[in-house]
N, C-alpha and C positions, 0 to 999 in steps of 0.2 A: 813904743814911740807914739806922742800923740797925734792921729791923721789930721788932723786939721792943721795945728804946725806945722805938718811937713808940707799940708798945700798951700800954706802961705808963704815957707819958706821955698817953695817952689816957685812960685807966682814972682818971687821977690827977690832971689836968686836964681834962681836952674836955668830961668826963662831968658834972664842977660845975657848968662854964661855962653848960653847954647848958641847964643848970636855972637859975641866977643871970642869967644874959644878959636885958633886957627884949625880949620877940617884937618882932618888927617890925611894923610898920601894913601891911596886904596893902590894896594897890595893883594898877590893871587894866593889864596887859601895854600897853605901846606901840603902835600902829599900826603904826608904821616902827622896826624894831629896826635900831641900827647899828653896836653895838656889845655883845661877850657876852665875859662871863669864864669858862671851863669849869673847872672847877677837877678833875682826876685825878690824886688818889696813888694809888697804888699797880702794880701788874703788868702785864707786856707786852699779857696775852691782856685787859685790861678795855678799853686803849686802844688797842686793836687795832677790839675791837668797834664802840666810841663811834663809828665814823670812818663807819659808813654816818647819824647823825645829825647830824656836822658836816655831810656831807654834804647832807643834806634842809635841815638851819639854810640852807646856801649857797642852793641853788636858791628855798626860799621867799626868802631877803632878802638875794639876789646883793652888794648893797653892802656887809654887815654888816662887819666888822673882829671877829673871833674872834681871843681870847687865851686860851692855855691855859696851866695852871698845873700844869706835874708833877713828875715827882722823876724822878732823874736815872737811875735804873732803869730807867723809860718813855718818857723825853723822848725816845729814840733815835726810838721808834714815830712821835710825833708829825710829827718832820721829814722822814717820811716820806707823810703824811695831805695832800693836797691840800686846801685851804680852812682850812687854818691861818694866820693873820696874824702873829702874835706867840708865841713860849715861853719860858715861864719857867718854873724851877725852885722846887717850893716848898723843898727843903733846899737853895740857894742865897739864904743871907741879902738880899743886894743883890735879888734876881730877888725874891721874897721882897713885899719892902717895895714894891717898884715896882709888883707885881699889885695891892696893898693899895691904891698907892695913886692907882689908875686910876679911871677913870669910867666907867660902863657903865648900859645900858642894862637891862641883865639878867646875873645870876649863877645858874650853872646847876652844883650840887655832884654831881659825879656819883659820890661815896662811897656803899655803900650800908650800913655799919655806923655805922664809928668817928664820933666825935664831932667833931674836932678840924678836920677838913674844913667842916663844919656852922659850928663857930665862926669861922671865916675867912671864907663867905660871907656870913656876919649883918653883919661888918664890912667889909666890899666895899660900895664906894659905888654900889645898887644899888636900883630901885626895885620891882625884881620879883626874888625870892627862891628858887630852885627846888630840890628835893632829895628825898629817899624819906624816906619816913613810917613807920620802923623801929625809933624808940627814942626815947630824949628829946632828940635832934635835930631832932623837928620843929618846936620851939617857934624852930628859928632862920631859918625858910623863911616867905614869905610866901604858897608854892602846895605843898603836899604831897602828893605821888606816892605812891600806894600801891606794895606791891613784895613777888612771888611767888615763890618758890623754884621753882615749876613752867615758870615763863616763862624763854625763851632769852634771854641777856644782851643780846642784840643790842635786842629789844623790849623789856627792863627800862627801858634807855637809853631808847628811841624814846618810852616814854611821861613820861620830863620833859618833853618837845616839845609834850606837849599843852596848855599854856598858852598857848604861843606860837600856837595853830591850825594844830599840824603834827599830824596826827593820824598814829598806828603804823602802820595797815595804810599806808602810799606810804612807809613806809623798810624798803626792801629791801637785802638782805642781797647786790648783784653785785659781785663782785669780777672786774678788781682794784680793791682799797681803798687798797693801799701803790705807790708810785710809785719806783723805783727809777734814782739819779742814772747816768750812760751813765759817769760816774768810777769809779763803784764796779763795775762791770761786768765795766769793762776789768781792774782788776786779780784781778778773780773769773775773770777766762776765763785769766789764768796762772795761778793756783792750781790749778783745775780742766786742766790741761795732761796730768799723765799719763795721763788717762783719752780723751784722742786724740777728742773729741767724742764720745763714746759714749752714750746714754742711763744715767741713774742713779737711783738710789733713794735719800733722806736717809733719816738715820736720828740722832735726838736722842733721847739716852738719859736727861738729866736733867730732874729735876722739884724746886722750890723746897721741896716738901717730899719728905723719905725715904721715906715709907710711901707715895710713889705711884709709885715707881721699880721697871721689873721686872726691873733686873739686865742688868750687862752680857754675863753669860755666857751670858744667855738671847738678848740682843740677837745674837752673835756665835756662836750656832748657826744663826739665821735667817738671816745675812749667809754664811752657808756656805751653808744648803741654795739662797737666791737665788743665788749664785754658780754654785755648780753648774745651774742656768741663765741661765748665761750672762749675770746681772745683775749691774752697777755698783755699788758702794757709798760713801757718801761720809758719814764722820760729820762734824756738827756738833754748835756747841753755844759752852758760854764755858770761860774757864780751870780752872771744877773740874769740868768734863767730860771733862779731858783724859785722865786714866787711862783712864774708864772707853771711849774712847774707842782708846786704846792697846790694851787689852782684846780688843776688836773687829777692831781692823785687825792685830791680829797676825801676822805671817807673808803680808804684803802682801793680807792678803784684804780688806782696804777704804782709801780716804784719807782718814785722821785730820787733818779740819782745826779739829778740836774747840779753841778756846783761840787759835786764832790771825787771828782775823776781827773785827770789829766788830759791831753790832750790824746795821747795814745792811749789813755787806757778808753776815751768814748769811742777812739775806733774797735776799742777790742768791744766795745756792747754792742758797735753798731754791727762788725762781724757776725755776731751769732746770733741776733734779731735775724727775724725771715723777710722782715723791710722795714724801710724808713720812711715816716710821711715827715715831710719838711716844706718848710718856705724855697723859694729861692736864696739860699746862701752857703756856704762853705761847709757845712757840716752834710748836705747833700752833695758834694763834691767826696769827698769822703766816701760815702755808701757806695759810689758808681766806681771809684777807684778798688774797693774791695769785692766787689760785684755782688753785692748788695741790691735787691729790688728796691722802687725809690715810686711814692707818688709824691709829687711836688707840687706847688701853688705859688703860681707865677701871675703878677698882675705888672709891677714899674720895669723888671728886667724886661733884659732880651730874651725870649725862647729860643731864637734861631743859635744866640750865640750860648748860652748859657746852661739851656734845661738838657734834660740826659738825653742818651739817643737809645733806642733800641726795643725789641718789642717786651723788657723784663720792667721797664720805667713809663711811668702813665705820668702826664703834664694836666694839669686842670689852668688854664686860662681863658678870660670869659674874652680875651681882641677887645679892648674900648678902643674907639678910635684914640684917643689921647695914649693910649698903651701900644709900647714900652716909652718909657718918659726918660728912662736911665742911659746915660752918656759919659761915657767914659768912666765910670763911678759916678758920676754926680747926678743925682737925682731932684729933682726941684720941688718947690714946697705946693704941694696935691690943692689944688682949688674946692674937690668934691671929696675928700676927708677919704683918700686910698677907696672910693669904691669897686677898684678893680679887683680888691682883694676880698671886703666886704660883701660883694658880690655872690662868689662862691659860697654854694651852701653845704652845709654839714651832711644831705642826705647823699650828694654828688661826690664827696671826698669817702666815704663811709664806703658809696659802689665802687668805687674805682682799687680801694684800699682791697674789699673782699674778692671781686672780680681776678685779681693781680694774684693776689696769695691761694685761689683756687685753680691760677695757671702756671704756677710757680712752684706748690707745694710736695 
């Protein structure tokens, strides 16, 4: 689906809707929940996160039947989430109507802007209504969740559960979260063949937006000065990573498998890497779901809400005052050409990478 269409057809619908639609009558949570709608568009790293509160959903109400509703960007993530029953696609018309037109015990929007999420669970045949309480959205929910820019996504999530009596603090964050098929494996360990079993280091150059990308030349100094100790390199990523990717592995100094994997199968390289350096985006959502060591390079996001936690994941962000610029997705067009990311040098990303894998290894 293309995201810009859907924020305009947001802007231009969802946003009426959300105001003309009549609220719903709010209704007391079920006793025995047994079946829930999750409804997630958008990005790898949102449903990435969700997965430690399917997971809590499962353990409180083992019987439930979860259907998830995503787009075809994310849906990879899902079939990967243990305690998924059912996926459907929202930009899949058929998948679509079939979510619309289930029966559930509860629908749980886990968008936390746009409108148009909002207006699909108001019409879900649903008697409990759940979703964040961020704009005129919440006239479509029956329970409204407040929601912090300061809070890590993971308990953003955790706290629509509080309806149901799952309360935040018992959904923790261990991974692994993603479950990888022994199919996808096998053909991961030929790909990964010239490297003779070696230990490795990923390396994902790209980011869904420009201004949080720090450059592949800067990536393929780092992948030199690791080399010259003696370290692996393996990039990943999808087909318009591939240059930058080309870039890097230049002169056989890494294996560019950037563009040639699926979506499950980059988590099965990011699995057997010893860590991932990455921007700020979804495919570091990824590594921390499989518990994967992660240094990351954060300049327009949020860190408080976004970057990993834990002492196995190192964050390099230099705080410009202007940083984080990022709201709600939407990031604005940079006056001083991203130097929050420009910033960071290749010798600081190079220690933190070796520093991590000598407490790690």
């Amino acid at each position: 689906m293309n995201i810009r269409l859907v924020k305009l057809l947001d802007a231009a619908i969802g946003r009426i809707a959300a105001y003309v639609i009549p609220a719903p009558s709010r209704l007391l949570p079920p006793s025995v929940v047994t079946s829930l709608l999750i409804i997630r568009p958008g990005g790898i790293g949102d449903a990435v996160l969700f997965a430690t509160s399917i997971q809590s959903i499962k353990n409180r109400y083992p019987s439930s039947k979860i259907t998830v509703l995503a787009e075809k960007r994310n849906a990879g993530i899902f079939s990967l989430i243990a305690g998924v029953d059912k996926l459907l696609c929202y930009d899949h018309p058929r998948e679509f109507l079939q979510a619309l037109g289930g029966s559930y015990d509860v629908v749980i929007d886990t968008e936390q802007w746009h409108h148009l999420s909002a207006v699909v669970a108001r019409f879900a045949s649903a008697p409990v209504k759940i979703g964040f309480d961020t704009n005129g959205r919440r006239r479509m929910f029956t329970h409204k969740i407040p929601y912090s820019h300061d809070d890590y996504e993971a308990l953003s999530f955790a706290n629509l559960l509080e309806p149901l009596g799952i309360g935040a603090d018992v959904v923790a964050m261990e991974a692994p979260l993603l479950l990888i098929q022994n199919s996808t494996s096998s053909k991961i360990d030929y790909l990964l063949e010239p490297l003779n079993n070696q230990p490795f280091v990923s390396i994902f150059p790209g980011a869904s937006i420009p201004v949080r990308q720090w450059g592949a030349e800067r990536f393929r100094r780092v992948a030199e000065q690791l080399s010259a100790y003696g370290i692996k390199i393996v990039v990943v990523g999808g087909k318009v990573d591939r240059l930058q990717g080309d870039v890097i592995a230049d002169g056989e100094l890494a294996l560019n498998l950037a563009g040639m994997t699926s979506l499950s199968e980059t988590s099965a390289i990011i699995q057997q890497s010893s860590l991932l350096l990455s921007g700020d985006s979804g495919v570091l959502h990824i590594a921390v779901g499989l518990g994967v060591p992660t240094v990351s390079l954060f300049g327009p996001g949020r860190e408080k809400k976004w970057a990993p936690r834990g002492e196995r994941h190192r964050v390099i962000n230099n705080q410009l005052p202007c940083s984080p610029c990022t709201t709600f997705g939407n990031t604005p067009k940079c006056p001083i050409d991203g130097q929050c990311m420009r910033d960071i040098t290749v010798d600081e990303v190079v220690n933190s990478v070796t520093m991590l894998l000598s407490m790690t290894s």
